[in-house]
N, C-alpha and C positions, 0 to 999 in steps of 0.2 A: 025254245030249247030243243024242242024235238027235230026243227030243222037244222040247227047247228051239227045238229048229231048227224042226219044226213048227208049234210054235207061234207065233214071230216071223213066218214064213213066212204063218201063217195070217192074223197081226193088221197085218202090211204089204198082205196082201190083202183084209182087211176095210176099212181104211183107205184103199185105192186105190177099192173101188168106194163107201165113205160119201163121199169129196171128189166123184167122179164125181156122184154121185143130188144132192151141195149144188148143184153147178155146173145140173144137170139144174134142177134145182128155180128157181135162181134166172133161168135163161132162160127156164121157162115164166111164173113170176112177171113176169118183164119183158114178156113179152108178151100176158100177160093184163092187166100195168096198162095196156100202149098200150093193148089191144083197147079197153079200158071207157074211154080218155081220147077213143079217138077216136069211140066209140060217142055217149057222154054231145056232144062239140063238132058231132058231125053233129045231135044230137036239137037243142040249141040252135040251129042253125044254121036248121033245119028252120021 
């Protein structure tokens, strides 16, 4: 019993920090596509 518990214990905490690193991922994503949107509209603008 006591290791069932562990284990669930374990995979609610690998699962807290995989959604963490998505969330992580998709904010740097999002500001790596500004960076290069606003990069690429200043080069045109230039």
């Amino acid at each position: 019993g006591l290791l069932l518990a562990d284990l669930s214990i374990g995979d609610w905490f690998g699962g807290l920090l995989f959604s963490a690193g998505q969330q992580a991922n998709e904010a740097v994503l999002d500001q790596l596509s500004a960076l290069s949107f606003t990069r690429s509209a200043f080069f045109l603008c230039s």
